[in-house]
N, C-alpha and C positions, 0 to 999 in steps of 0.2 A: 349274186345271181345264182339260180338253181339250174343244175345242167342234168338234172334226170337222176334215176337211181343207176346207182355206179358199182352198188355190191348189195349181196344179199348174206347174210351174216345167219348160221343157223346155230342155237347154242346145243350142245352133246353132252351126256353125260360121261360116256363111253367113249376117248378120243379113237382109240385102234379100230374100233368096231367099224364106228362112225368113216374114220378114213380107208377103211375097206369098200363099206355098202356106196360110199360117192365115189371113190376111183373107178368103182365097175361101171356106174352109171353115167358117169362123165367120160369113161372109156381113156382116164390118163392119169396118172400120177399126177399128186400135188407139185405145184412150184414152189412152194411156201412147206416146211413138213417141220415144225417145232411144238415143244410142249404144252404152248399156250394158244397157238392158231395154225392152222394146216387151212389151204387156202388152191385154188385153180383159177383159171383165167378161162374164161367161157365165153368167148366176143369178147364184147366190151366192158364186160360185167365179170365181177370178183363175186366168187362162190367161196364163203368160209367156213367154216365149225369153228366154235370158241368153246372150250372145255371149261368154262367161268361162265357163259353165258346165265345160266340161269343163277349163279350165286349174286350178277349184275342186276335181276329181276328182270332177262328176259325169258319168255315163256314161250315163244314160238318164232320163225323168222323172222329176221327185223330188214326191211330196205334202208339202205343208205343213201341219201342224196347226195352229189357231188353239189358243194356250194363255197363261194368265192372267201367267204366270209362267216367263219363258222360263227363267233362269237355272237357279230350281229344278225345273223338270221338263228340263232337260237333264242337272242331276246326277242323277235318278231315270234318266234313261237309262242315265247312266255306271256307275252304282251295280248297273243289271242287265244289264249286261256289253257295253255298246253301246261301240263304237271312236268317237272324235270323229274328225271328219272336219271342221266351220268350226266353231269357237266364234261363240257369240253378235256380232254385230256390226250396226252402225246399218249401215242400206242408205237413208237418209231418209224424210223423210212420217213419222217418229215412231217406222218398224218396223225390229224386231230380227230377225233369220233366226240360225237355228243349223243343221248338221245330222250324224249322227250312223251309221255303218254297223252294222246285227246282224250275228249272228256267219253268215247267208249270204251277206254282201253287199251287204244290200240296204238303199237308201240311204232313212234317214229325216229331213224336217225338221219341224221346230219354227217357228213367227216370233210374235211378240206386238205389236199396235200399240196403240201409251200415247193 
């Protein structure tokens, strides 16, 4: 089951910068503040930077959908013609991210927390 987009993931080149210009704009410090992901809680939606982002081949904000079953709705992607782009993988905290390219480009993720 898809339960909507649950994070919006932006990849940075620059981590310090980057968690400058979104803490003013978010008006709060991160909850999350580590080397590899710095992260806020905004409603119900996770706002991250990922300093890897683009070395993963992402290019610009990726949405995350919260879904029950990451594996099998990533084969439901593959299945309707989507290009993998990360396979499923633990990122910790319990959660799995995947994410997947349509046929314009444009980058979708997946993540499931058990």
């Amino acid at each position: 089951m898809n339960h909507g987009i649950s994070a919006v993931i932006y990849p940075v080149k620059d981590l310090d910068q980057a968690k400058t210009l979104y803490s003013k704009l978010l008006g709060a410090e991160p909850m999350v503040d580590s080397p590899f992901y710095v992260g806020w809680k905004v409603g119900d939606i996770d706002v991250g930077l990922d300093p890897n982002g683009h070395k993963s081949g992402l290019t610009g904000p990726v949405g995350y959908y919260q879904v029950d079953d990451i594996q099998a709705t990533l084969q439901t992607l593959l299945d309707g013609g989507a290009q993998l782009l990360q396979p499923a993988k633990d990122v910790g905290g319990g959660m799995q991210v995947a994410s997947v390219k349509d046929a314009d480009g444009n980058i979708l993720g997946i993540r499931q927390v058990r």
